[in-house]
C-alpha positions as CSV (number, residue, x, y, z in Angstrom):
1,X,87.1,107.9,87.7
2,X,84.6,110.5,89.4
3,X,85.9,113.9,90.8
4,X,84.8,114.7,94.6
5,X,83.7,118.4,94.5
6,X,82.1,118.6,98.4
7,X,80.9,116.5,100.8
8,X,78.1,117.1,103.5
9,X,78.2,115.9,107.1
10,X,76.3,116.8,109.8
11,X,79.3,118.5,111.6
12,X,80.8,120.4,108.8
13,X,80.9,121.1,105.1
14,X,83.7,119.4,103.5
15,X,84.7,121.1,100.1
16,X,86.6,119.0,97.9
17,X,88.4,120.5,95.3
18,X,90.1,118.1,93.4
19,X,90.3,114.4,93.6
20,X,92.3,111.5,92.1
21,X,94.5,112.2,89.4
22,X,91.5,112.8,86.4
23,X,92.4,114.5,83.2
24,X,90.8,116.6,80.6
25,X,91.6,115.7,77.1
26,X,95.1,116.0,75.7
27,X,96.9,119.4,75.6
28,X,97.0,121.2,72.3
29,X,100.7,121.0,70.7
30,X,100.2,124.6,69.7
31,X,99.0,126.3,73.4
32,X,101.9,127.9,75.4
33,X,100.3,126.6,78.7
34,X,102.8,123.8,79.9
35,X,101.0,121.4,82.6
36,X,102.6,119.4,85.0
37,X,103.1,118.8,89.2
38,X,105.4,121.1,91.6
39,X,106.7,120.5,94.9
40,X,104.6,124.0,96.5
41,X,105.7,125.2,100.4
42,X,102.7,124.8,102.4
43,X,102.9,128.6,102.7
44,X,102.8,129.0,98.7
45,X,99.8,126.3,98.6
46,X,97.4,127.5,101.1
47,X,97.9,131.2,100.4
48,X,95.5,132.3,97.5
49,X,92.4,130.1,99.5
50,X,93.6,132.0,102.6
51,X,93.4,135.4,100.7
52,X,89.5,136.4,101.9
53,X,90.3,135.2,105.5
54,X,90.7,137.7,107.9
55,X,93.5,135.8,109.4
56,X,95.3,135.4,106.6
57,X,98.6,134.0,107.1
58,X,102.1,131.9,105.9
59,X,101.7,127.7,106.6
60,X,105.0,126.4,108.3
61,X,106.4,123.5,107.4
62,X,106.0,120.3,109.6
63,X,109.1,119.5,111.5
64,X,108.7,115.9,113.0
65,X,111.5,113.8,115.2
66,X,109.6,110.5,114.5
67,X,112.0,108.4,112.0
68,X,110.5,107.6,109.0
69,X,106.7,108.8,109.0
70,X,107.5,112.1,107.5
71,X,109.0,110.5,104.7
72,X,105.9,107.7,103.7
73,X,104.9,109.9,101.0
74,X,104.5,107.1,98.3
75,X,100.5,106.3,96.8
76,X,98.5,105.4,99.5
77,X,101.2,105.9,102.5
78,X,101.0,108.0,106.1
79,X,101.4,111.3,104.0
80,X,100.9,110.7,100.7
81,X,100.9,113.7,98.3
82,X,103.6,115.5,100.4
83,X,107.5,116.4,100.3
84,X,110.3,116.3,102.2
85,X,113.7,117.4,103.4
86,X,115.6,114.7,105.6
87,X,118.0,115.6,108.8
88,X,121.1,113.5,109.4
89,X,119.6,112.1,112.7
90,X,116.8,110.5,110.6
91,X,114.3,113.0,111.6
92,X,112.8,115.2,109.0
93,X,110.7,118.2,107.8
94,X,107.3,118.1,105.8
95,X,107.6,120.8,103.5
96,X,104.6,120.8,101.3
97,X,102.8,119.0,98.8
98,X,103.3,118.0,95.2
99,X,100.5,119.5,93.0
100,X,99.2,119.8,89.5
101,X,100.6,122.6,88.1
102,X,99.6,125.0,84.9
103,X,102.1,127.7,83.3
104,X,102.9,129.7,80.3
105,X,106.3,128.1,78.9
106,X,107.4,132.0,79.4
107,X,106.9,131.5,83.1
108,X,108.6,128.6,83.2
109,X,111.5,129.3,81.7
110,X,111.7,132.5,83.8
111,X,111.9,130.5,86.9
112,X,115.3,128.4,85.4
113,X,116.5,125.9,88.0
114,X,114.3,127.1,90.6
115,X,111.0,125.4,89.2
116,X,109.7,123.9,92.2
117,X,110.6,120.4,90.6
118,X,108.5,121.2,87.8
119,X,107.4,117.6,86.1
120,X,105.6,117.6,82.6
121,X,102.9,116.0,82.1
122,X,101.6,115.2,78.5
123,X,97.7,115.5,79.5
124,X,95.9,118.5,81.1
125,X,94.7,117.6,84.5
126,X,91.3,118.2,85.4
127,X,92.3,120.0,88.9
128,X,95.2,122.3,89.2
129,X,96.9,125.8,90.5
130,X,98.2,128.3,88.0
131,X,101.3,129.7,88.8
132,X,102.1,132.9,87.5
133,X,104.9,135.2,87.8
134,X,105.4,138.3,90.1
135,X,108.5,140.3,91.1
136,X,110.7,137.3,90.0
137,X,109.2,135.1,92.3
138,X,106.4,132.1,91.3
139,X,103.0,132.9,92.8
140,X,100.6,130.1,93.1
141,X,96.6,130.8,92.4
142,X,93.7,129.2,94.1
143,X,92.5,125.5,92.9
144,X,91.3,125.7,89.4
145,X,88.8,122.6,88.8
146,X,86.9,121.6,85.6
147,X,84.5,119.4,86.4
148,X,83.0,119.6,89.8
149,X,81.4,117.2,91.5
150,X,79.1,117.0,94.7
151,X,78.8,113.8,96.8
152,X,77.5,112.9,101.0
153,X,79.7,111.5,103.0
154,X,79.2,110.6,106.9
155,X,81.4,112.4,109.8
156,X,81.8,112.0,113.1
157,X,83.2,114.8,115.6
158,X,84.9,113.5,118.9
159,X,86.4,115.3,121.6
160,X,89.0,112.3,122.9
161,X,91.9,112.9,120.3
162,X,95.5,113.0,122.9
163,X,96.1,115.5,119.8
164,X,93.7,117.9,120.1
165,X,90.2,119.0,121.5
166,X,88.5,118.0,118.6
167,X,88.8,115.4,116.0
168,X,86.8,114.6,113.0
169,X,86.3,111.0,111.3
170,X,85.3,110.6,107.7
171,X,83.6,107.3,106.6
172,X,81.5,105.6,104.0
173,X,83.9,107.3,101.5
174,X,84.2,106.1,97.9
175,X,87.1,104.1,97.0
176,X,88.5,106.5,93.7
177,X,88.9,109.1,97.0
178,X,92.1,109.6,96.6
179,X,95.0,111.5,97.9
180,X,94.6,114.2,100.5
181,X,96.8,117.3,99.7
182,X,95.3,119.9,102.6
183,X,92.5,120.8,104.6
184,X,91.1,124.3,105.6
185,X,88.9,125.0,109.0
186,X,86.3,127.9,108.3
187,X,85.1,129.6,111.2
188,X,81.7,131.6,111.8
189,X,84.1,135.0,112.1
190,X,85.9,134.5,108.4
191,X,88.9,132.9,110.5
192,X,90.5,130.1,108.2
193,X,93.4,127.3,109.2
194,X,95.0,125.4,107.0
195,X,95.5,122.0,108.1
196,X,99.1,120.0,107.8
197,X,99.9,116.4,107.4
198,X,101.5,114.6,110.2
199,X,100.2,117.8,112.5
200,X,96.7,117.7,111.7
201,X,96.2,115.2,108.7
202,X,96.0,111.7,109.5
203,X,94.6,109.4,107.0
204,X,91.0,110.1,107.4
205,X,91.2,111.8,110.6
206,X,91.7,115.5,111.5
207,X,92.5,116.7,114.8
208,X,93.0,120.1,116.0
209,X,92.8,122.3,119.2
210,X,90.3,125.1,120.2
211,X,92.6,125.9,122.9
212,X,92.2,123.8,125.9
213,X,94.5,121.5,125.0
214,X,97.3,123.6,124.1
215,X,100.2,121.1,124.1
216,X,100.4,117.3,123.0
217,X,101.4,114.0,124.8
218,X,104.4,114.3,123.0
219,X,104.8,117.8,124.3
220,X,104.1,120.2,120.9
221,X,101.7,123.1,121.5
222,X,98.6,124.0,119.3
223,X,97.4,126.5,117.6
224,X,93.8,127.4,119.0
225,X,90.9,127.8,116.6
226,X,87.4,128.7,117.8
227,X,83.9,127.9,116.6
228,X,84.9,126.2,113.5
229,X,82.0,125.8,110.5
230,X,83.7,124.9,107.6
231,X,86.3,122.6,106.2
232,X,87.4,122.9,102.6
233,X,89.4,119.9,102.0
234,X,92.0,119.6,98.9
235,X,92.3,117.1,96.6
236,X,93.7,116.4,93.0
C-alpha cells in the first residue's frame, strides 16, 4: 500500500505524516529497539509537533455525553484510531490515540506496568513516534516517517458547520487512506491547534471556530483560532 506524505488543496496544505499501517522490513533479532503501538494522551501525542508553536500547549481529552460514539473506535468506525475510558452513565472520555511506537527494550522496561499499553509488534512500521525516557516519565518525539510520499487531493472550505465557523471537506481521496489519528491548524502568526476526534475530527470533515461561534447547538464552547494556513494532518 502507498504512504500519503501531504496533500494540496486550494484552501490549505494538508501534511500527512503517516498513513495505513505500511511496514519496513522485519526487525533485526539482535537491535535493542522494540517496536509496537501505545495508547498516547492527546497531550503526550501532539506535544513534540506543537514544540516550535508559539502557543504551545497540553491537548485535553474529549469528554462526550453522547452514548456510544466515543467508543466506535474499531477499523473504519466514527473514531477510529482512538481510546477510551467509559462513565457508568454510558457516557465517556476520548483520551487519545493508539500509535506506532519505537523504544530501546531499556526504556521499556523502565516504564514496568505503566507502558501506555505497549503492544509488540514483530515488523518495524514505516511511521512511528520514539518514546524516550526523561525524569521517570515516557516522553513522546515527533512523527518519524520513512518513506514519504506526496499526493493532490481536492478541499472544500464552508462556513455553515452548527459546529463551528468553518469546516473543511476532503474528497477524491484514495482508498488505502486510512485512519486519521490527528490534525494540526497552522496559522500565519506560528499559532498551532491540534485538532480532536469527536470535537473537531469527523470522518473526512473538520470543523472548528475562529470565534464567532463560540458555543455549539449542543451548548459546548470553542476555542477560537484566527487566520489559519496550514493543516498538518496525522496518519499511520
Amino acid at each position: 500500500m502507498k504512504k500519503i506524505k501531504s496533500i494540496a488543496c486550494f484552501v490549505a496544505c494538508v501534511t500527512a505524516l503517516s498513513s495505513v499501517m505500511t511496514y519496513a522490513p522485519s526487525a533485526n533479532a539482535e537491535s535493542e529497539m522494540v517496536y509496537g503501538t501505545m495508547n498516547i494522551p492527546y497531550s503526550d501525542f501532539y506535544r513534540a509537533e506543537l514544540e516550535e508553536s508559539v502557543n504551545k500547549y497540553d491537548v485535553d481529552a474529549v469528554s462526550s455525553a453522547t452514548t456510544g460514539k466515543w467508543a466506535k473506535n474499531g477499523e473504519d468506525e466514527l473514531v477510529a484510531g482512538t481510546y477510551n475510558q467509559p462513565n457508568e452513565d454510558g457516557s465517556g472520555k476520548i483520551l487519545g490515540v493508539t500509535y506506532n511506537v519505537a523504544i530501546d527494550k531499556e526504556t521499556l522496561d523502565a516504564l514496568g506496568e505503566n507502558n501506555y499499553g505497549f503492544a509488540q509488534s514483530t515488523e518495524i512500521p514505516a511511521v512511528y513516534k520514539t518514546v524516550t525516557l526523561e525524569d521517570g516519565k515516557a516522553v513522546f518525539s515527533a512523527v518519524n516517517d520513512q518513506t514519504p510520499e506526496q499526493i493532490t487531493l481536492s478541499a472544500t472550505l464552508g462556513t455553515t458547520s452548527a459546529w463551528g465557523d468553518y469546516i473543511l471537506k476532503i474528497s477524491d481521496k484514495p482508498e488505502n487512506m486510512g485512519t486519521v489519528y490527528g490534525f494540526i491548524l497552522k496559522t500565519e502568526s506560528n499559532e498551532n491547534y491540534a485538532m480532536r476526534h469527536l470535537e473537531n475530527i469527523w470522518r473526512d470533515e473538520i470543523a472548528w471556530s475562529s470565534g464567532f461561534k463560540k458555543q455549539e447547538a449542543k451548548g459546548k464552547h470553542h476555542q477560537a483560532l484566527l487566520q489559519v494556513t496550514a493543516v498538518q494532518l496525522y496518519r499511520q
